[in-house]
C-alpha positions as CSV (number, residue, x, y, z in Angstrom):
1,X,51.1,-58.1,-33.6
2,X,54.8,-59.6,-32.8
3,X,54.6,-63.4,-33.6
4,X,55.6,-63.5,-29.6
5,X,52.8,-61.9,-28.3
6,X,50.5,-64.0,-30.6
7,X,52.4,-67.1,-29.3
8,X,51.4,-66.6,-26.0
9,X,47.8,-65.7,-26.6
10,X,47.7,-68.5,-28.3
11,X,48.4,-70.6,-25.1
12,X,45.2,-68.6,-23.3
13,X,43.0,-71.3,-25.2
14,X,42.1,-73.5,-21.7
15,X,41.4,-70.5,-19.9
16,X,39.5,-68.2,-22.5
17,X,37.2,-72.2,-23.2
18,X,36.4,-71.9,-19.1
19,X,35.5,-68.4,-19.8
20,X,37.7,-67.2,-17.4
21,X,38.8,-63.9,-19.9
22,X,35.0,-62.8,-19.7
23,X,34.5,-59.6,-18.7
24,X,38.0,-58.6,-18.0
25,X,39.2,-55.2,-18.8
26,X,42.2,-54.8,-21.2
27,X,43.8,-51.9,-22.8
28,X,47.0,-52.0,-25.0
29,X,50.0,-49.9,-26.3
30,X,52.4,-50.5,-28.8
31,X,55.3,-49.7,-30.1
32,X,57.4,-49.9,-34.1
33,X,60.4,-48.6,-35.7
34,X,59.0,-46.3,-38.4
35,X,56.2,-43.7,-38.0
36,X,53.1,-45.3,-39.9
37,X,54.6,-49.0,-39.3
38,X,51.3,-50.4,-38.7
39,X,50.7,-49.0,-34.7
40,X,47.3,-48.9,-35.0
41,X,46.5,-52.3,-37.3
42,X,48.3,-53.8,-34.1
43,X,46.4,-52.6,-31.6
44,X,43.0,-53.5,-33.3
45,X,44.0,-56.9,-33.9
46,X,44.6,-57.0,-30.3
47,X,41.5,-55.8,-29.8
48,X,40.3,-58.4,-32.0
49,X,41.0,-60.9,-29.7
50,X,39.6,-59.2,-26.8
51,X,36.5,-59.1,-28.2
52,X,37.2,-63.1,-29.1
53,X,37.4,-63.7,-25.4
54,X,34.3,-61.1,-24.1
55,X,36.6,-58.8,-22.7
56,X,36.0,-55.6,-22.3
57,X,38.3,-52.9,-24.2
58,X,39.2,-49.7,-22.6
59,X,40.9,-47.8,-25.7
60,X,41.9,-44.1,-24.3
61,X,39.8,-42.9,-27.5
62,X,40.0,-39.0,-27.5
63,X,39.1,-38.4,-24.1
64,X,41.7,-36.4,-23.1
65,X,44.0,-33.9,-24.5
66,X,46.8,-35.7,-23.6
67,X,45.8,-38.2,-26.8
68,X,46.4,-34.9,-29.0
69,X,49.8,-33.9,-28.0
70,X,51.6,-37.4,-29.0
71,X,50.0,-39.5,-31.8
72,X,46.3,-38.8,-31.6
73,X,45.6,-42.7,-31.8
74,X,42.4,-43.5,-30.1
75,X,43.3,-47.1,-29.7
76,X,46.0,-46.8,-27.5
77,X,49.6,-45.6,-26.6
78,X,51.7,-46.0,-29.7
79,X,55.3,-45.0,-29.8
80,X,57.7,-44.7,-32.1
81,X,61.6,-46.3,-31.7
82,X,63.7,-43.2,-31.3
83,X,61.5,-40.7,-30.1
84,X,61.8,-38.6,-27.0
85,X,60.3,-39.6,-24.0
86,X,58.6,-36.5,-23.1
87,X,56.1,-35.6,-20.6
88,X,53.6,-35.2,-22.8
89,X,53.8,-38.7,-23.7
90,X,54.1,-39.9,-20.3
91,X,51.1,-37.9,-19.7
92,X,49.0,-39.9,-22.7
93,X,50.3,-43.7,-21.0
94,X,49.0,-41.8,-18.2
95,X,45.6,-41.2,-18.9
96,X,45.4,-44.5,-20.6
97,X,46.4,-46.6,-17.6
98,X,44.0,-44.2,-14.9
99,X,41.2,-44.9,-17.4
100,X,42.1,-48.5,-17.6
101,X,42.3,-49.1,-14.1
102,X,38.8,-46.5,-13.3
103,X,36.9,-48.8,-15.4
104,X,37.9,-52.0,-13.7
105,X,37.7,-50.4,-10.5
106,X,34.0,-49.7,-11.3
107,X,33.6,-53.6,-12.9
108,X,34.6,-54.9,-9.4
């Protein structure tokens, strides 16, 4: 992941000791220049951490058809720097944000 976003995980360290990142819910997206530029690698790291912490990951995974018309990455939302903005896409960020928020509705 960006050295920026790791930078500020790395500041979580007082709040993930109280356990306070326990059982939270967390999804991710991401983003690179190139096709193939390591989207995926990304997300699981990210993941990683979340797991680190006793979160809870809600990847989109291939739940819906949206997931099939963009990248087909089961992690999560990745997009590629230059690439149209379709509706198809929006419809994949979508699904993974309604499933993100269904499954902490239900944790509540």
């Amino acid at each position: 992941m960006a050295s920026q976003m790791r930078a500020f995980i790395d500041t979580l360290g007082g709040i993930w000791a109280k356990g306070s990142l326990a059982g939270k819910p967390a999804s991710a997206m991401t983003s690179a220049q190139n096709m193939h530029g390591g989207q995926e690698m990304t997300l699981t790291s990210f993941y990683t951490t979340i797991m680190h912490w006793g979160g809870i990951i809600v990847a989109p995974g291939y739940t819906d058809e949206a997931i099939f018309k963009t990248n087909g990455n089961p992690y999560g939302y990745s997009h590629t720097q230059g690439a149209e903005f379709t509706d198809e896409v929006k419809a994949a960020i979508g699904h993974q944000t309604r499933r993100l928020i269904e499954v902490a509705s239900k944790l509540r």
